[in-house]
PyMOL Python script that loads the backbone (N, CA, C, O; Angstrom):
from pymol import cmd

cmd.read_pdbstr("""\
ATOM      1  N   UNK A   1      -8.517 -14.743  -5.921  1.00  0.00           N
ATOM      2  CA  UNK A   1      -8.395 -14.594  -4.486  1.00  0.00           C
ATOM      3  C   UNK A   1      -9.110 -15.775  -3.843  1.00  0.00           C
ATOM      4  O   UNK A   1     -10.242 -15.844  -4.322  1.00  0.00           O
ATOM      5  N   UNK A   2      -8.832 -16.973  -2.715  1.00  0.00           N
ATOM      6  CA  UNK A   2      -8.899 -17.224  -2.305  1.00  0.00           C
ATOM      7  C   UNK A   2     -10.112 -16.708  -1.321  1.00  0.00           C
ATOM      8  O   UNK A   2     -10.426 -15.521  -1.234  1.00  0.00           O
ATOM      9  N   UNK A   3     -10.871 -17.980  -0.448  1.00  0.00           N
ATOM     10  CA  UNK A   3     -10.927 -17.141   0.925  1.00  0.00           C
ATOM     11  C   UNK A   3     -10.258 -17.151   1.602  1.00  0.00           C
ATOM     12  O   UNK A   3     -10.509 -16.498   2.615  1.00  0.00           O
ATOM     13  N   UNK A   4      -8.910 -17.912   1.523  1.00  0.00           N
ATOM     14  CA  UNK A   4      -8.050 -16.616   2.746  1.00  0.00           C
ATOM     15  C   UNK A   4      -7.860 -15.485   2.404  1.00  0.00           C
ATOM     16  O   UNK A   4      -8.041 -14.614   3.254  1.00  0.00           O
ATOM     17  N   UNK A   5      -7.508 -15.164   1.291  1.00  0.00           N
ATOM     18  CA  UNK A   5      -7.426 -13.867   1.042  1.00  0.00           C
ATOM     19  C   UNK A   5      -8.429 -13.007   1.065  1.00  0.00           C
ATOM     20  O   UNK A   5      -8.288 -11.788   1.156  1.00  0.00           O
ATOM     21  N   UNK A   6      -9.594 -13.660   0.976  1.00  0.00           N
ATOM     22  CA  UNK A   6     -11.546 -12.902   1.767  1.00  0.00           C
ATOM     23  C   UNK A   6     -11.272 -12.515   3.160  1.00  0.00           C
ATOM     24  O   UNK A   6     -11.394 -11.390   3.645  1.00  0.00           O
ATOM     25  N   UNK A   7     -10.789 -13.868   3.885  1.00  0.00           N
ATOM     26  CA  UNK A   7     -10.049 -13.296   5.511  1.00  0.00           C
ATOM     27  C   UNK A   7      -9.160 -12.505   5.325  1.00  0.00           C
ATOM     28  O   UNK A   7      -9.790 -11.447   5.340  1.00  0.00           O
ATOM     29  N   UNK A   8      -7.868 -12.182   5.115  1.00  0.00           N
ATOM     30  CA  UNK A   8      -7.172 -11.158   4.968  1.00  0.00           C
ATOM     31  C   UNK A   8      -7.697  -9.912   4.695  1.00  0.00           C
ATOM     32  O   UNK A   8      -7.087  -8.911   5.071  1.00  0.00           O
ATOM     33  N   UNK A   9      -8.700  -9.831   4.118  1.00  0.00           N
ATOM     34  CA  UNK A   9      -8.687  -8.248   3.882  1.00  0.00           C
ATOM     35  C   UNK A   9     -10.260  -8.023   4.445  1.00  0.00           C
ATOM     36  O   UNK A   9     -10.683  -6.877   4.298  1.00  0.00           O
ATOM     37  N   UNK A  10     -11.162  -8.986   5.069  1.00  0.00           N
ATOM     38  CA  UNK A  10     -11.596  -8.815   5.989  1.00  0.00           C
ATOM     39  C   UNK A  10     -11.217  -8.303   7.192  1.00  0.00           C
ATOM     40  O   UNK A  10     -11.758  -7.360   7.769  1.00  0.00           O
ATOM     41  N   UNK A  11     -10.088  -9.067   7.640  1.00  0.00           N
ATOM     42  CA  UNK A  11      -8.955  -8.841   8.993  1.00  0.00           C
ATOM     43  C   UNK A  11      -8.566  -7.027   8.577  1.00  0.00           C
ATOM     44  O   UNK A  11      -8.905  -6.076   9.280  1.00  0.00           O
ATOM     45  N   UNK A  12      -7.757  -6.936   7.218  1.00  0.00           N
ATOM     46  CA  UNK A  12      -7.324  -5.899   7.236  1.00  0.00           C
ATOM     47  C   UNK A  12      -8.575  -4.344   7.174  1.00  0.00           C
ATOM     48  O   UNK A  12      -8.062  -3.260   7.453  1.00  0.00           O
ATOM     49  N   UNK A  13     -10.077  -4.355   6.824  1.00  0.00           N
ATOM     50  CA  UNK A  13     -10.938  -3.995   7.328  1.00  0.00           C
ATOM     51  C   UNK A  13     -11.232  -3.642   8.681  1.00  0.00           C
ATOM     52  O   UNK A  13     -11.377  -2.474   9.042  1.00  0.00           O
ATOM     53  N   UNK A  14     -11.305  -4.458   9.301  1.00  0.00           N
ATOM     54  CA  UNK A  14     -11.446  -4.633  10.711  1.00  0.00           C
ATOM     55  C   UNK A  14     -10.286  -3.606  11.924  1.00  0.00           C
ATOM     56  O   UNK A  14     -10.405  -2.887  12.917  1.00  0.00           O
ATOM     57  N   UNK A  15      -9.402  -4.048  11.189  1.00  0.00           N
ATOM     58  CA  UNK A  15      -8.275  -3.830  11.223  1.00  0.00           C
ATOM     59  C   UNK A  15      -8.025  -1.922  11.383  1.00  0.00           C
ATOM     60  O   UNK A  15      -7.584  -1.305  12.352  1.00  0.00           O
ATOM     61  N   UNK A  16      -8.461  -1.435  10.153  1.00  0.00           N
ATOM     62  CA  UNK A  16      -8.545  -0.411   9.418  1.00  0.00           C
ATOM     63  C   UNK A  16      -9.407   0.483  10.405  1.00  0.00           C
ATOM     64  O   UNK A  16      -9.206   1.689  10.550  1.00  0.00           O
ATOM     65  N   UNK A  17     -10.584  -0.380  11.201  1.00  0.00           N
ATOM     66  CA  UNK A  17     -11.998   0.496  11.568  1.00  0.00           C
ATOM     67  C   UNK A  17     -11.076   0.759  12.869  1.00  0.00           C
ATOM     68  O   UNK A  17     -10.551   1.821  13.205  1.00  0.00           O
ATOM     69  N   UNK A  18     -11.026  -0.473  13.498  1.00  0.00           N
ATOM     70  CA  UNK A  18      -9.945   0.063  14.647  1.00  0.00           C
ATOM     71  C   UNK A  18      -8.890   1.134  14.975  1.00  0.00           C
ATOM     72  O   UNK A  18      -8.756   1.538  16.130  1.00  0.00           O
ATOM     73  N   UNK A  19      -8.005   1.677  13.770  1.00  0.00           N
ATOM     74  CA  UNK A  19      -7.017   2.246  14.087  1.00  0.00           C
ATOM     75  C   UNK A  19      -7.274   3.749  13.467  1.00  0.00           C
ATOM     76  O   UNK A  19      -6.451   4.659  13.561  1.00  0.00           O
ATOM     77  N   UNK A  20      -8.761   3.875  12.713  1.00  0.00           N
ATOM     78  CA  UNK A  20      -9.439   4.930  12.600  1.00  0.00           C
ATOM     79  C   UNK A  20      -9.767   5.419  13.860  1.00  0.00           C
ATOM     80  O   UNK A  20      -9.521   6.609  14.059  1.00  0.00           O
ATOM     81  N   UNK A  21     -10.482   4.484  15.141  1.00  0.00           N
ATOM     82  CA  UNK A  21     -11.224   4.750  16.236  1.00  0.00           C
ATOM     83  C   UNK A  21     -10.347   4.975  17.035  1.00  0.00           C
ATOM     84  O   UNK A  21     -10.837   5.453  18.059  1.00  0.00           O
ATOM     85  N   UNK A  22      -9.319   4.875  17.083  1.00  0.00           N
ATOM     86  CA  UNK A  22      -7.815   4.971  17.919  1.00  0.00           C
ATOM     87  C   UNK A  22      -7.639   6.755  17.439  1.00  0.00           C
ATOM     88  O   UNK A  22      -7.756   7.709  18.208  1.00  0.00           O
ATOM     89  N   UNK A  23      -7.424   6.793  16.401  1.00  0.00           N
ATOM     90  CA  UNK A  23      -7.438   7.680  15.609  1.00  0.00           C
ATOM     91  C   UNK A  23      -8.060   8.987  16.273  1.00  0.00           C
ATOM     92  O   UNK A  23      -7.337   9.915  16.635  1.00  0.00           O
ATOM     93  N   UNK A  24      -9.128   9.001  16.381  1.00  0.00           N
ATOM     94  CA  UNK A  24     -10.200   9.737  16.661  1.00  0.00           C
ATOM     95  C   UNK A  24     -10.349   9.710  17.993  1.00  0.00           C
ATOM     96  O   UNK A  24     -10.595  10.820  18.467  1.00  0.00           O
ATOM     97  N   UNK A  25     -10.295   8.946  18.658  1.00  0.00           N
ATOM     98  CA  UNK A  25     -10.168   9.147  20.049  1.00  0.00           C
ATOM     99  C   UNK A  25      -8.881   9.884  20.744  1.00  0.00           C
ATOM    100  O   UNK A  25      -9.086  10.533  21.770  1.00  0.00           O
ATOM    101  N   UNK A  26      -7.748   9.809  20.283  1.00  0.00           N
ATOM    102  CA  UNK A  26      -6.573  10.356  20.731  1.00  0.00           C
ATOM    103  C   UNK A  26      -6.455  11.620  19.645  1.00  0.00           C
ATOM    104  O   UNK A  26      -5.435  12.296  19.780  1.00  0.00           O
ATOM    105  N   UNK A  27      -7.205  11.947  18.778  1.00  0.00           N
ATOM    106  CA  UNK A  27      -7.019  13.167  18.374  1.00  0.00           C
ATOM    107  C   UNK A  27      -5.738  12.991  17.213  1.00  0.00           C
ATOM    108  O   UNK A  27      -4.772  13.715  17.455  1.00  0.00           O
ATOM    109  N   UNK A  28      -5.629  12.197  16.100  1.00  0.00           N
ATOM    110  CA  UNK A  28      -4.539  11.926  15.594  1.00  0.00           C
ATOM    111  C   UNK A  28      -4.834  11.482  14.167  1.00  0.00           C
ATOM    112  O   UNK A  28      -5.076  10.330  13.807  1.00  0.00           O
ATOM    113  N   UNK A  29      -4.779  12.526  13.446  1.00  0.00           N
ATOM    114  CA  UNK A  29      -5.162  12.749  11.950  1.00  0.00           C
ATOM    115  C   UNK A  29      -4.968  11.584  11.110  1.00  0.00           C
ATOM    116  O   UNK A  29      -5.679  11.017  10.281  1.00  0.00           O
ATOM    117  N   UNK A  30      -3.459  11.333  11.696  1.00  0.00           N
ATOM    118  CA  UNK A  30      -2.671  10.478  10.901  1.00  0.00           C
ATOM    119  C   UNK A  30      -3.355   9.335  11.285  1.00  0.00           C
ATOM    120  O   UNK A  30      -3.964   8.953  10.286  1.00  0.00           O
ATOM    121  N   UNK A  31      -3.564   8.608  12.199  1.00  0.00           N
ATOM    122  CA  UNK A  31      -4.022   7.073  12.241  1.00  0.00           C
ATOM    123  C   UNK A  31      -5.174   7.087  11.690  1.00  0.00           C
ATOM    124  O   UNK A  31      -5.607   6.230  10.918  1.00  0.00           O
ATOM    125  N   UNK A  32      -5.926   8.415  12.195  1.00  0.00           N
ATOM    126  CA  UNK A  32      -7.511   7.869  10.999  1.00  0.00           C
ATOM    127  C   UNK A  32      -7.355   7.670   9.580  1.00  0.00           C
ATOM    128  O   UNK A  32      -8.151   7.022   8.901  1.00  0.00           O
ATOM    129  N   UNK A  33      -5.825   8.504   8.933  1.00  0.00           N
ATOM    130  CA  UNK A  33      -5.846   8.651   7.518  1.00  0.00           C
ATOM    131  C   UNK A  33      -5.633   6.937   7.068  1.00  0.00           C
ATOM    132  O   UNK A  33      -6.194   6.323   6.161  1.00  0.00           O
ATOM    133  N   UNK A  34      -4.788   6.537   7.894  1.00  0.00           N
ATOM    134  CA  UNK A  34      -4.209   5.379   8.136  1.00  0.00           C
ATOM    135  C   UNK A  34      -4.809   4.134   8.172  1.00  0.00           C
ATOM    136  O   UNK A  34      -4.472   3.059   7.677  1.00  0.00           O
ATOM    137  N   UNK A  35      -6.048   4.565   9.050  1.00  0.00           N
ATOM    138  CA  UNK A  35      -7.089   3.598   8.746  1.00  0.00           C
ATOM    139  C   UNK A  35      -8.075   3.602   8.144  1.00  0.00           C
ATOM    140  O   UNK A  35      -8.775   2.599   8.280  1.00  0.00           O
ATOM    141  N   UNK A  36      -8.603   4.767   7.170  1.00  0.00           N
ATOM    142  CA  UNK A  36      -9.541   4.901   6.235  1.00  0.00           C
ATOM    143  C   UNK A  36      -8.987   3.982   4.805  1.00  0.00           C
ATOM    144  O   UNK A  36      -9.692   3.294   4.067  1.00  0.00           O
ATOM    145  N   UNK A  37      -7.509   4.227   4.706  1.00  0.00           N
ATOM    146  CA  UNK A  37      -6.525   3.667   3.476  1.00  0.00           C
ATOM    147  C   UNK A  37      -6.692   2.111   3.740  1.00  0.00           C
ATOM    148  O   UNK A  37      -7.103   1.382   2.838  1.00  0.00           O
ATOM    149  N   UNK A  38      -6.391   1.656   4.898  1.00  0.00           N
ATOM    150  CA  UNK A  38      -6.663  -0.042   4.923  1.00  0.00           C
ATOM    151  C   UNK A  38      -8.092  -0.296   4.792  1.00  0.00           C
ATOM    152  O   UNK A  38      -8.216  -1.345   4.159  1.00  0.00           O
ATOM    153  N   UNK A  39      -9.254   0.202   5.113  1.00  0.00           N
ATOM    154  CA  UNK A  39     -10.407   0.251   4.961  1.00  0.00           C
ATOM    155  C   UNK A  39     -10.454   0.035   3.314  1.00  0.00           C
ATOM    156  O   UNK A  39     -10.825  -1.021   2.802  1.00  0.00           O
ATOM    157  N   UNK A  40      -9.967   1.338   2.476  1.00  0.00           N
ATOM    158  CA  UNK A  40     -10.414   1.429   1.165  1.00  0.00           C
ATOM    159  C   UNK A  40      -9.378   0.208   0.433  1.00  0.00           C
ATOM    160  O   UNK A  40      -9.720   0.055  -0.740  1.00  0.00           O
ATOM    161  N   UNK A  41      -8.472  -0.490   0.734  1.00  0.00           N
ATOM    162  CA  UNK A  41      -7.715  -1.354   0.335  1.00  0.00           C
ATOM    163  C   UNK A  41      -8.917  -2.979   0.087  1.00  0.00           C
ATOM    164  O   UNK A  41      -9.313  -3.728  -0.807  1.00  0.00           O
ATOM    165  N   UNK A  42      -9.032  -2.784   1.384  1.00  0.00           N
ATOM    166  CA  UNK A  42      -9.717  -3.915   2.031  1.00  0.00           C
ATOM    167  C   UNK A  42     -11.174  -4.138   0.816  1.00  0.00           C
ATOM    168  O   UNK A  42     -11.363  -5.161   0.157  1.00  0.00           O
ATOM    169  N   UNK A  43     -11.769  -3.282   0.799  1.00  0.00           N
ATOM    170  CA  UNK A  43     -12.694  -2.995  -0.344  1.00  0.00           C
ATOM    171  C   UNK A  43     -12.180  -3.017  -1.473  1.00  0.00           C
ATOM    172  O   UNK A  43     -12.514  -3.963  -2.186  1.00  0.00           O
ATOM    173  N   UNK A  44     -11.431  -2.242  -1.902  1.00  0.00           N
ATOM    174  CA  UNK A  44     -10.568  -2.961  -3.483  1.00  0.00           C
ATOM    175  C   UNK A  44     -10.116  -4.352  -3.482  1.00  0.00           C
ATOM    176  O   UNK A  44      -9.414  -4.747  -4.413  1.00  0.00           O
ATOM    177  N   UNK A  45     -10.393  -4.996  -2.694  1.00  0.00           N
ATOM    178  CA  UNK A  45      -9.357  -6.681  -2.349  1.00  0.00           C
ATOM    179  C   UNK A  45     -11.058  -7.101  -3.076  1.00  0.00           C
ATOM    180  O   UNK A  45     -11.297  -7.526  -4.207  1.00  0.00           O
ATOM    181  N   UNK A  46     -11.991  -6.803  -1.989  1.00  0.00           N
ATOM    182  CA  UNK A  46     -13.334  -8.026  -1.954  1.00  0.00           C
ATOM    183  C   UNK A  46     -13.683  -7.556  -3.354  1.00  0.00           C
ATOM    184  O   UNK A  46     -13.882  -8.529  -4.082  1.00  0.00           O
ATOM    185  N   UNK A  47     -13.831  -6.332  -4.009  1.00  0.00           N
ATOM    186  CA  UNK A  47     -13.963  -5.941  -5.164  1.00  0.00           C
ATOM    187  C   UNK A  47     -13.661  -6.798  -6.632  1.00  0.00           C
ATOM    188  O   UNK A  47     -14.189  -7.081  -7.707  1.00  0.00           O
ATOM    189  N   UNK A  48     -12.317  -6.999  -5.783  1.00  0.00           N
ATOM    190  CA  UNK A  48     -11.498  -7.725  -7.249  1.00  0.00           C
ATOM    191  C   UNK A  48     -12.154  -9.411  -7.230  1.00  0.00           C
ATOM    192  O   UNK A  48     -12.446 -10.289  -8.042  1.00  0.00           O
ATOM    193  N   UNK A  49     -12.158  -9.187  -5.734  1.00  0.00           N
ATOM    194  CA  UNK A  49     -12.896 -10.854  -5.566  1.00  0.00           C
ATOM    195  C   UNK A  49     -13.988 -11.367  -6.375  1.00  0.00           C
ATOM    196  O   UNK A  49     -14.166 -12.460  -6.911  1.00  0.00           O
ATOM    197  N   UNK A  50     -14.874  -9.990  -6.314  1.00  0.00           N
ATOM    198  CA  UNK A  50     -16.222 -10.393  -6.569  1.00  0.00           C
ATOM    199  C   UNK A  50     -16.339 -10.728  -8.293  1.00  0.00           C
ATOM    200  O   UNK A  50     -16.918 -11.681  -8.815  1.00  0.00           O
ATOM    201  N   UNK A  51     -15.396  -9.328  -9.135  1.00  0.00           N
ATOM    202  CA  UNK A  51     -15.109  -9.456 -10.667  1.00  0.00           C
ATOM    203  C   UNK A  51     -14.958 -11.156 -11.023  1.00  0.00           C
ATOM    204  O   UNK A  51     -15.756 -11.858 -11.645  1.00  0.00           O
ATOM    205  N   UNK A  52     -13.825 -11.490 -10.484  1.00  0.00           N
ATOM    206  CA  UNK A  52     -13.375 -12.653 -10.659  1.00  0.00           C
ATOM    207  C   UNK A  52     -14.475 -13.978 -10.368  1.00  0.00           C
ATOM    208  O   UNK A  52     -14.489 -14.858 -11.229  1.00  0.00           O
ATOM    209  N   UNK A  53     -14.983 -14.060  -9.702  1.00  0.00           N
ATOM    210  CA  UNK A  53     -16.485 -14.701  -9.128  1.00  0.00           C
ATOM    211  C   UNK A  53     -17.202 -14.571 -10.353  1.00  0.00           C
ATOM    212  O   UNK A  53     -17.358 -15.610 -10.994  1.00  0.00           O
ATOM    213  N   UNK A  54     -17.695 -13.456 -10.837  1.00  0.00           N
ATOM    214  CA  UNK A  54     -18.261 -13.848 -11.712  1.00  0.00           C
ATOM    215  C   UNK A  54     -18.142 -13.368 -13.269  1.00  0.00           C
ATOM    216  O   UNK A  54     -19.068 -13.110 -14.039  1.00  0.00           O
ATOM    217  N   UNK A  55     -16.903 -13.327 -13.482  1.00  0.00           N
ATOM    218  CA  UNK A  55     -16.298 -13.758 -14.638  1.00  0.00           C
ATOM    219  C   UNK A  55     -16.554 -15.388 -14.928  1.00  0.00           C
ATOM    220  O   UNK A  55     -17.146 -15.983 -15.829  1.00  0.00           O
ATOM    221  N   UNK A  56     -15.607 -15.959 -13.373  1.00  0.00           N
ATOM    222  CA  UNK A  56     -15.928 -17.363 -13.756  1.00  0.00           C
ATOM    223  C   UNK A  56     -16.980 -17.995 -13.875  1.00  0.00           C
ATOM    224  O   UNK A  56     -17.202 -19.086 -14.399  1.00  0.00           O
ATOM    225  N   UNK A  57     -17.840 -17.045 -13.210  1.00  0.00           N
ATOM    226  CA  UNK A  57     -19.634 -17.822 -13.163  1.00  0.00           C
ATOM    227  C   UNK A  57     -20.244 -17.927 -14.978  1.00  0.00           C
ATOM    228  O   UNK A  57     -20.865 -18.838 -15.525  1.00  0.00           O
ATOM    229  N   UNK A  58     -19.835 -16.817 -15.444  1.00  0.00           N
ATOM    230  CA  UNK A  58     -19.876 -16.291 -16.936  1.00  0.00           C
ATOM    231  C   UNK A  58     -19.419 -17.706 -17.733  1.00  0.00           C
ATOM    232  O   UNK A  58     -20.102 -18.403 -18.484  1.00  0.00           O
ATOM    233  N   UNK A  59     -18.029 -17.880 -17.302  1.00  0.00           N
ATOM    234  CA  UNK A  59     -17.494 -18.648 -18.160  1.00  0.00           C
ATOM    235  C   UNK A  59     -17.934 -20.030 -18.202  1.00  0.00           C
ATOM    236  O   UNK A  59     -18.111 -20.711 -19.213  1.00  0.00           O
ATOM    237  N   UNK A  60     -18.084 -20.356 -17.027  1.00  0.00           N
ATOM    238  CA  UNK A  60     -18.518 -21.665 -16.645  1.00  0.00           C
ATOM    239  C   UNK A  60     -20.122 -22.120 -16.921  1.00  0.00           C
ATOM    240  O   UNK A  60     -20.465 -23.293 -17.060  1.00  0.00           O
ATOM    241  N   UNK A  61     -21.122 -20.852 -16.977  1.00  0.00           N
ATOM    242  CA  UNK A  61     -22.249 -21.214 -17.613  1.00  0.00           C
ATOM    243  C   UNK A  61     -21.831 -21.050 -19.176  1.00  0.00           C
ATOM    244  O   UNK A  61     -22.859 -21.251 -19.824  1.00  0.00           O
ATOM    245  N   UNK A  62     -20.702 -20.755 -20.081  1.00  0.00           N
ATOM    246  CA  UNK A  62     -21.028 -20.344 -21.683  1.00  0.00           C
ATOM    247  C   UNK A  62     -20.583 -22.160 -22.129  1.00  0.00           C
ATOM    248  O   UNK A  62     -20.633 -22.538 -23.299  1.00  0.00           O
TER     249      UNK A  62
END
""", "prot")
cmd.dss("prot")
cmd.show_as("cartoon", "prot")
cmd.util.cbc("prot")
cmd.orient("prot")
């Protein structure tokens, strides 16, 4: 992953908190579900980021 792809799923985070708070303010199950799922996406993205980070850190010090 790239950092654009760090921005992307930053954005899609952000993204996520927003349409939870939409969510919750208008009383609407579905957009919070909606935005808890881009939330937990968004975290599986930086997740995979981080593996990969230091895999290569691994490799590159052996």
């Amino acid at each position: 992953m790239s950092t654009e792809d760090r921005v992307q799923a930053t954005a899609k985070n952000i993204e996520g908190k927003v349409q939870e708070t939409v969510g919750e303010v208008t009383g609407d199950p579905q957009q919070q579900a909606e935005g808890r799922a881009k939330q937990v996406e968004a975290s599986v993205e930086h997740t995979q980021e981080n593996i990969k980070e230091n895999v290569k850190e691994q490799i590159d010090r052996a």
